[in-house]
C-alpha positions in Angstrom: 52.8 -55.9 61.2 51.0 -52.6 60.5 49.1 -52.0 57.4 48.9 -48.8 56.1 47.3 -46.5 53.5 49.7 -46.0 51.3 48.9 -49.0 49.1 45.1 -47.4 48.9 46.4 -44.5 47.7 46.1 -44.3 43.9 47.8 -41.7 41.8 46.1 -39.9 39.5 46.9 -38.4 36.2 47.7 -34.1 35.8 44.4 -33.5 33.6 42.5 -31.2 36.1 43.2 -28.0 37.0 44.8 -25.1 36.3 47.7 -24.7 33.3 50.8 -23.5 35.5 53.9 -24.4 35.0 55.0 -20.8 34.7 56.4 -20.4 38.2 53.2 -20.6 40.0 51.2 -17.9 37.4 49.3 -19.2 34.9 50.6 -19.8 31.4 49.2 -17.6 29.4 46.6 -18.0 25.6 47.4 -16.7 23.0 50.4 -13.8 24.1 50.0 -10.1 23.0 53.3 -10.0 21.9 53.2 -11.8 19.4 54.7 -9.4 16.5 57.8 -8.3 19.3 60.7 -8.5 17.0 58.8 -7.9 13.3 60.1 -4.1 13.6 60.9 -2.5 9.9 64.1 -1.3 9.6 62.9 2.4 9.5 61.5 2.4 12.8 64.5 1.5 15.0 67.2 4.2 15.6 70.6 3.5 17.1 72.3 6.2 17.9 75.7 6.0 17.2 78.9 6.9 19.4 78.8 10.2 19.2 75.0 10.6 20.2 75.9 7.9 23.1 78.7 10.5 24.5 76.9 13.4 24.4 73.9 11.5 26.2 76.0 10.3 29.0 77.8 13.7 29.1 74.5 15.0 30.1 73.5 12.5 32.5 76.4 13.4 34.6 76.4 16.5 34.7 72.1 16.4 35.6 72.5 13.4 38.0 73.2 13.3 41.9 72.8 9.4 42.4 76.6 8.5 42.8 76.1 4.7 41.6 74.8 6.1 38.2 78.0 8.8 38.1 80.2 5.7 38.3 78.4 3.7 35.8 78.0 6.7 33.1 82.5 7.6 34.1 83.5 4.2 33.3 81.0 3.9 29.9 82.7 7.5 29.3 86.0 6.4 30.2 85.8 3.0 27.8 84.6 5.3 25.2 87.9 7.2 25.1 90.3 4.5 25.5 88.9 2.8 22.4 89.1 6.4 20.4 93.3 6.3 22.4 91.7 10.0 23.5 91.9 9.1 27.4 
């Protein structure tokens, strides 16, 4: 019968080495974005529906990238269906 090495082999514990686990980069100490999502009230501005229209109005009308001209028609289009304008 043939011996082989495998019963030499013994496995060791994960202690050395890099900390991965973060699909192959390393996981980072202490993040800098740590306050993302602590925003006061006064700095974020939606705009509202109106705003939105006239924003995508002029995004057609600058653009030449068809893809984006059928992205910006449809977001115009379901805008005036749900005002029953369309």
């Amino acid at each position: 019968m043939t011996t082989s090495n495998l019963s030499k082999i013994k496995p060791q514990l994960r202690t050395k080495g890099n900390i991965t686990g973060n699909f192959g980069k390393q996981k980072v100490k202490g993040a800098y974005n740590q306050e993302l999502g602590f925003s006061s009230k006064d700095v974020i501005s939606i705009p509202t529906q109106d705003e939105y229209l006239n924003r995508m109005y002029d995004a057609f009308n600058s653009t030449e990238d068809e893809k984006l001209k059928q992205f910006i028609y449809t977001q115009i289009r379901n805008i005036l269906i749900q005002r029953n304008i369309w």
